[in-house]
Phi, psi and omega in degrees: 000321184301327195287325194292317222253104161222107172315137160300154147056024206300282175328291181337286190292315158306340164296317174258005176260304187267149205204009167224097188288345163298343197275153195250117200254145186240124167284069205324308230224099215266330194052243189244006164115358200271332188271312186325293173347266196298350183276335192299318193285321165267001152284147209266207180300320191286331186316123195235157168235103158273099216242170183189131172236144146304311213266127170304324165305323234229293192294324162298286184283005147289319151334289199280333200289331179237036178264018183239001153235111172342319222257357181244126181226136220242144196219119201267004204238144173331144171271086149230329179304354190335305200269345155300326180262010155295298201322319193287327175281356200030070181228132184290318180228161146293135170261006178204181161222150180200111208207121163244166209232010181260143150275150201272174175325295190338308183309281168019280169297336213252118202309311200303005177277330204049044186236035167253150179241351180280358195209157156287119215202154167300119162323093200218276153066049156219119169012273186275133158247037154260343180308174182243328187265146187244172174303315186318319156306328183303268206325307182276349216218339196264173179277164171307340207270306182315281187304332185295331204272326179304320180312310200299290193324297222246341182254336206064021206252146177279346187236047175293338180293327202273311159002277168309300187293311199297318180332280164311334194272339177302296205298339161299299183284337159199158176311135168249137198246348185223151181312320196300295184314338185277325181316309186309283200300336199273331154307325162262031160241346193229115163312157171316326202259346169296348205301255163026290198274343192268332181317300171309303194293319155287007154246015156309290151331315149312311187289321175316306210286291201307330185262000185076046207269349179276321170277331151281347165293343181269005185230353187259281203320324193280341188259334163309336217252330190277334180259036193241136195287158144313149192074317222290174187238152155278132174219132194206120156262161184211135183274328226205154200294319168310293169342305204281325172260041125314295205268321181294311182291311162283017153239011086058216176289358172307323210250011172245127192278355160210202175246148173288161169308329200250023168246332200221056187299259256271015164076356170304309168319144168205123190217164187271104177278138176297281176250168175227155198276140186284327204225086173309328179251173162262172180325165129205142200307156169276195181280327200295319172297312181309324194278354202260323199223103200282004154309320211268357175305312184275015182281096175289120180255126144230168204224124173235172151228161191265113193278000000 
């Protein structure tokens, strides 16, 4: 699995989170362990890691992967739980935060993960699997319109409506239960050289909507921010645009000490900005990583600090 997992931005990012090697950090997105491994390797003895995946797989073998380091403590729970899971460690604060937002290769690659379009796989694309609703429900059981609006919203894709309709006329006739089958439909809607990219945008879309993944990122920035030390930093890669003007707009308005007139005319509001941004544009991979790892092309990095 370790072969599959190559952290974006690995400096890039360990650079801007730390800023105490005595200090205790939270590793949002835990995976297979590739960014913890390195922050743990820049921290001196006091120095701690708390780290948390959703995904069982990803988690287990992170279990096993620190279970011979003290200094790592591991969660099984949504990173959006950030300040819940302070509480449990009985810590007021973090000195750092750190959530890369991609899924990983492993997933990727791997059927039995079910976040591939590429092998034939159970419709599946959740995270978490205590969840109750899978794509395949989505897929079988919501109206044209409801799917057509999840493509556009969460893919970005233009032709969702048509999609979404071919979709429902299939589902008549037999359940669809597998990545292949949706491929199957998306393929005789699409030339070939459009197929590839439009595939991606839909089980993008899918993967967004099942696992909830734009309001938990927007409930992690907001609980983050409440455990975050003074000086300590938020650091959040982001793959895809949705993502990315998240986390660009809440730090952002963190960093604004009032409201415009046209939110606030009479000026009544007054509020305290939380954070200032470490990095005004974001991060982006060089070419030499992208030729290395062709994931990481669409990778954005930013950075704030908690003022």
């Amino acid at each position: 699995m370790n072969e599959h997992h190559i952290p974006v931005m690995l400096n890039e990012s360990l650079d801007l989170l730390i800023t105490d090697q005595s200090g205790v950090y939270f590793d949002a997105t835990l995976g297979f362990g590739g960014h913890t491994t390195e922050i743990l390797k820049r921290l001196n003895k006091n120095g701690r890691i708390v780290a948390a995946d959703v995904d069982a797989d990803a988690f287990e073998y992170s279990l096993k992967k620190f279970s011979k380091k003290n200094r790592v403590s591991l969660y099984n729970y949504n990173y959006s739980f950030v300040d819940v899971i302070a509480k449990i460690e009985s810590l007021k604060y973090f000195n750092g935060v750190l959530a890369d937002l991609g899924v990983s290769s492993f997933q990727l690659d791997n059927p039995e993960s079910g976040f591939t379009f590429r092998a034939d796989a159970p419709l599946d694309l959740r995270m978490d699997k205590t969840k109750e609703i899978t794509a395949a429900d989505v897929v079988n059981s919501y109206k044209e319109e409801e799917l057509a609006d999840i493509f556009f919203k969460y893919g970005e894709e233009k032709n969702s409506r048509k999609i979404a309709r071919s979709i429902v006329q299939k589902r008549i006739l037999k359940r669809i239960e597998t990545t292949k089958e949706v491929t199957e439909i998306i393929s005789d809607l699409v030339p070939e050289n459009f197929l590839k990219k439009t595939l991606a945008r839909i089980f993008q879309a899918l993967r967004i909507y099942v696992n909830d993944e734009l309001d938990n990122l927007k409930l992690f920035l907001e609980n983050s921010v409440k455990v975050l030390k003074k000086g300590g930093r938020i650091v959040v890669i982001s793959y895809h645009s949705l993502e990315d003007r998240i986390v660009k707009d809440f730090f952002k308005n963190e960093t604004i000490v009032s409201l415009s007139p046209k939110e606030d005319p009479l000026g009544l509001v007054k509020r305290e900005a939380r954070l200032k941004l470490v990095n005004k544009k974001p991060i982006v991979p060089s070419e030499i990583e992208i030729k290395k790892n062709y994931r990481a092309r669409s990778a954005k990095l930013r950075a704030a600090e908690r003022l």
